[in-house]
N, C-alpha and C positions, 0 to 999 in steps of 0.2 A: 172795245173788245171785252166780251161778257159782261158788262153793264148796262142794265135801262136805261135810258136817258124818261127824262119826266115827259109827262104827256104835252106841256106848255114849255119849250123852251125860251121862247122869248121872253117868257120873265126873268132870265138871268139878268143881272148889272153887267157892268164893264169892269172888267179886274186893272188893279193897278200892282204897283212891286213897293212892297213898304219896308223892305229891310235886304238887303246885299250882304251875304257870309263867303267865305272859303266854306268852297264843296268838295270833297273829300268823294275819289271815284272809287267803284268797285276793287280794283286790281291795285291800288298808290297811284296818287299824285295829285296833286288839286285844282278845283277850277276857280278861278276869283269872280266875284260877283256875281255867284249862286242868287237867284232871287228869291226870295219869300212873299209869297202874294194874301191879298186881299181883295173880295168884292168892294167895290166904289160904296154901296150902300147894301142892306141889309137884304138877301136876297128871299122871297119869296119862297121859294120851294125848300130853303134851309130855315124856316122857322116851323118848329115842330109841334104840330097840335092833334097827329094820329092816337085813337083809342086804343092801350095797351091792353094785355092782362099785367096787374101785379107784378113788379119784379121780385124777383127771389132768388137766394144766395144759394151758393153751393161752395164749401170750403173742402180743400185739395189738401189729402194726406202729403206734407212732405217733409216727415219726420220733424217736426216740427218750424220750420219756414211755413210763411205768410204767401197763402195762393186761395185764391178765390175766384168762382165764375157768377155773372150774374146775369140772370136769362131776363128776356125784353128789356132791353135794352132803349133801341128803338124798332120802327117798325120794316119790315119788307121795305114798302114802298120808301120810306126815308134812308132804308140803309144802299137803296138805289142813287136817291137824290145826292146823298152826298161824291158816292162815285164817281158819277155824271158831272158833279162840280170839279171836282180834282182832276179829271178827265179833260174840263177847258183848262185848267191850270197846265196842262203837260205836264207828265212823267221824265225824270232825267235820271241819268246814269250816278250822278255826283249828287250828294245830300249835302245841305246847306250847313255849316257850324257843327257836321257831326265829323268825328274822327275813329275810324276806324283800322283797323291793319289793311295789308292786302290779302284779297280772300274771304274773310269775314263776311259783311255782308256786299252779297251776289244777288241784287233786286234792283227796282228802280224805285224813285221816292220824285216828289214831291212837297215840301212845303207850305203852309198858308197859317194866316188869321181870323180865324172864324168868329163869331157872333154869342152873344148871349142867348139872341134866338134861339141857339141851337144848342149849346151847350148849356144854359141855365136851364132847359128842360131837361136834359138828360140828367144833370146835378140831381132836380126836383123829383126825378124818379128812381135815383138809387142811392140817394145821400143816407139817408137811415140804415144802409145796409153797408157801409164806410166803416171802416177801424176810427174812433172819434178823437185820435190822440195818434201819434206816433213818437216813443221813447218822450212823451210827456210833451210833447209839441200839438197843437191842436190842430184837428182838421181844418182849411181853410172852406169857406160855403161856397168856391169858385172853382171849379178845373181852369187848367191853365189853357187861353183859347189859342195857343200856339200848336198845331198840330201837324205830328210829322207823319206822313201817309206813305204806307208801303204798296207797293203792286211783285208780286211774285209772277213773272211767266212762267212756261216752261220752263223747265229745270232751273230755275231759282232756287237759291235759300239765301237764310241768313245763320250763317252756322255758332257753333258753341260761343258764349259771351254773357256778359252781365250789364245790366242797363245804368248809366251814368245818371243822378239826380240833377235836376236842373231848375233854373228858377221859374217863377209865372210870368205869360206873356200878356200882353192886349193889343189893341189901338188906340193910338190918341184919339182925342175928340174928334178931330177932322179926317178919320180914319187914314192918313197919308203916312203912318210911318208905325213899325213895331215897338211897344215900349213894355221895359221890365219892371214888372211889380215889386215894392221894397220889400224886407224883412219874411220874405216866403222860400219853402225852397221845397222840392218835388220828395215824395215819400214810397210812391206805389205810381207803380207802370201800371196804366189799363190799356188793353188791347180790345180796341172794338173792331169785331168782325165783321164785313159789310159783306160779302158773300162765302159759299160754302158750298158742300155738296150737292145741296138741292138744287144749286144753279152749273154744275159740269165740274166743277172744283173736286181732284182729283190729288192726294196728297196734302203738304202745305200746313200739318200738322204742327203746333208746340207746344215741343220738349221742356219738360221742367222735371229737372234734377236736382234731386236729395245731395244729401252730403255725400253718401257711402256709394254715390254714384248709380243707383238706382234712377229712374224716370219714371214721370205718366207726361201720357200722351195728351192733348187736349185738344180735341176734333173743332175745327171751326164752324160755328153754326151764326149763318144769317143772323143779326139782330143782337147776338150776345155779346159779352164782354169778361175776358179774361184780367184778373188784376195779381199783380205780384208784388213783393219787396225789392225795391233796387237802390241802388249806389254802389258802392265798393267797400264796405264792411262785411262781416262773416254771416248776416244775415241776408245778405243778397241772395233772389234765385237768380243762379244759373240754368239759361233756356238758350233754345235757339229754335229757328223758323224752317222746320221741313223740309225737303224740295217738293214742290210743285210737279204733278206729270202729267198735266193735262194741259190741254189748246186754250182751258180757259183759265183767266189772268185770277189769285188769288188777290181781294183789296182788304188791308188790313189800315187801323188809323191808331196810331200810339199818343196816348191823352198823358198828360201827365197830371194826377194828384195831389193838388198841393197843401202842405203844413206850416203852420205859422213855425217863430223857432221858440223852442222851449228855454226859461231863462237859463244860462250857463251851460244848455247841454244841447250843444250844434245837432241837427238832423245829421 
């Protein structure tokens, strides 16, 4: 539902489940052995080799809190392909190892392990345009390929909140199971947009709010990428996820940023 699927399906792999969490549902209460999946091998239509223009930054007044959007991303067709991937993973009510209130977020998510293929291009095309240090902790050259994927329907949101830092994820070699990278730990939420208005996407806006409780809006567009400060210290944005009013499903994918730790002074 409102996503392409790629012209070749059959190149997909076979998915497997490389990690089981407490899933934590819309409204309280949890479900045990939430899966986190993986493709079996390196999928075809997720290794990214589309011609961009240029990416380039756009930094977001917010009184001074860290917000930035950065346009190409990837491309149409790729920000399809992954949809289409997440779309065989199935969407569920309960998000894997997240913890949220009841009420808060009102979406459906899916979890997975994705690929260098795909994520070491995207690094390749917007790394230079990265804060290269955070509170003196260094950029690491890797987003974390553990990626939690939102789907907004109708009337979804995810309402007011602040995003929890978390550490880097991968696969082992044998790609059978999720494993945590040492000494790293998440700095900036980026939100990549996989569809938007131009494909039916009616609302499904995020809010990112100033201290004095002021807002800007920040319209979802195809291919881009929103990036903010998170954890829970005073320089976290506070944001939340629109509602959606249209038939067609908002897909958003939350990357996390990861920073080595600075000597003596924890992210």
């Amino acid at each position: 539902m409102g996503a392409r699927l790629p012209t070749d399906t059959t190149t997909w792999p076979a998915l497997r489940v490389v990690a089981r969490l407490h899933g934590s549902l819309p409204m309280g209460g949890v479900v045990p052995h939430t899966p986190i999946h993986a493709f079996e091998t390196t999928p075809e239509a997720l290794t990214l080799t589309d011609e961009l223009p240029a990416a380039t930054r756009h930094d977001i007044d917010l009184g001074g809190l860290l917000a930035f959007s950065i346009s190409h991303v990837v491309s149409a067709d790729e920000a399809d392909r992954i949809t289409a991937a997440t779309e065989r993973m199935g969407y569920r009510d309960e998000a894997p190892g997240i913890a949220t209130p009841p009420g808060m977020r009102m979406n459906k998510s899916v979890h997975w392990v994705a690929d260098e293929a795909l994520l070491g291009t995207v690094m390749a095309r917007i790394g230079h345009l990265l804060p290269p240090d955070m509170l003196g902790a260094p950029l690491h050259p890797r987003l974390s390929h553990r990626l939690n994927m939102y789907r907004y329907d109708a009337q979804d949101v995810f309402n007011r909140h602040t995003d929890g830092d978390w550490p880097g994820y991968g696969l082992s070699d044998d790609r059978s199971e999720m494993l945590e990278w040492p000494g790293l730990r998440s700095g900036l939420t980026m939100l990549l947009y996989l569809n938007g208005p131009e494909d039916g996407v009616v609302g499904g806006n995020t809010r990112l709010y100033r201290r004095d409780g002021s807002w800007v809006d920040v319209v979802p567009k195809k291919g881009d990428a929103l990036f903010f400060r998170h954890g829970f210290g005073p320089t976290s944005v506070v944001h939340e996820g629109r509602r959606v009013d249209s038939e067609v499903p908002k897909y958003v994918a939350r990357i996390n940023v990861m920073f080595g730790q600075a000597p003596g002074q924890p992210l």
